[in-house]
N, C-alpha and C positions, 0 to 999 in steps of 0.2 A: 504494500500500500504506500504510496508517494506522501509526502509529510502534508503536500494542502490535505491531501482527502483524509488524514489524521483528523484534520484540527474540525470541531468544533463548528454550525455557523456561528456562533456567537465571537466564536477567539477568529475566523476569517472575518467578519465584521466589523472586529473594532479592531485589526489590524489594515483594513480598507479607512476607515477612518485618519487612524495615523498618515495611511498612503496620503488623503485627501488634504489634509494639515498642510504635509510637508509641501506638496506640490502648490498648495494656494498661497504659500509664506514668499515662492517664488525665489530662497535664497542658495537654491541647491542648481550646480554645473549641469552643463546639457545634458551630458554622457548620465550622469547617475540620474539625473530626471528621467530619461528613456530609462534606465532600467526599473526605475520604482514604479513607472507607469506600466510596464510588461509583468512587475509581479503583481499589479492593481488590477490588470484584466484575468492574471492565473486567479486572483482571489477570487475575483466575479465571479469566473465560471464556476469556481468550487461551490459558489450561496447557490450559484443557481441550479444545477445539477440537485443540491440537498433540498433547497426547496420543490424542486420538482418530485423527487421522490417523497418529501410531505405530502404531495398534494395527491400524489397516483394514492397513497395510505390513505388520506382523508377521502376519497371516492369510493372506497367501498367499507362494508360492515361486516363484524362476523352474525350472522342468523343464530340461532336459538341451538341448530344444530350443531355450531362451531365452522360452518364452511363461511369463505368470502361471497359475500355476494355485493351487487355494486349500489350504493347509497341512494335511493328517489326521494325525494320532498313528494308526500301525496298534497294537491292543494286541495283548500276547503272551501266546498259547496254553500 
């Protein structure tokens, strides 16, 4: 397992953050800005991937039976 898909979203988030700090303060050299902005997109993809697997989780339910099945809102009449 590669150390992003280690971490946490919460520990890649607030290390997005820091990314976001640094690059706004504006006092960092070109060369290390391109790299911090290439680890700011690694981090991205990592939220996004975990978030996506929340969400496929969040779309279905286990049944009574203990199987998955996939989550409906009945609306009310």
């Amino acid at each position: 397992m590669t150390k992003e898909k280690a971490l946490s979203f919460e520990e890649a988030i607030e290390q997005l953050e820091h990314i976001v700090d640094l690059l706004e303060e504006g006092d960092v050299p070109l060369e290390e800005a391109i790299n911090i902005y290439k680890r700011g997109m690694d981090l991205s993809k990592v939220c996004h991937s975990k978030l996506q697997a929340a969400q496929e989780q969040l779309v279905q339910i286990v049944d009574e039976n203990g199987e998955l099945k996939p989550f409906e809102m009945k609306e009310e009449e």
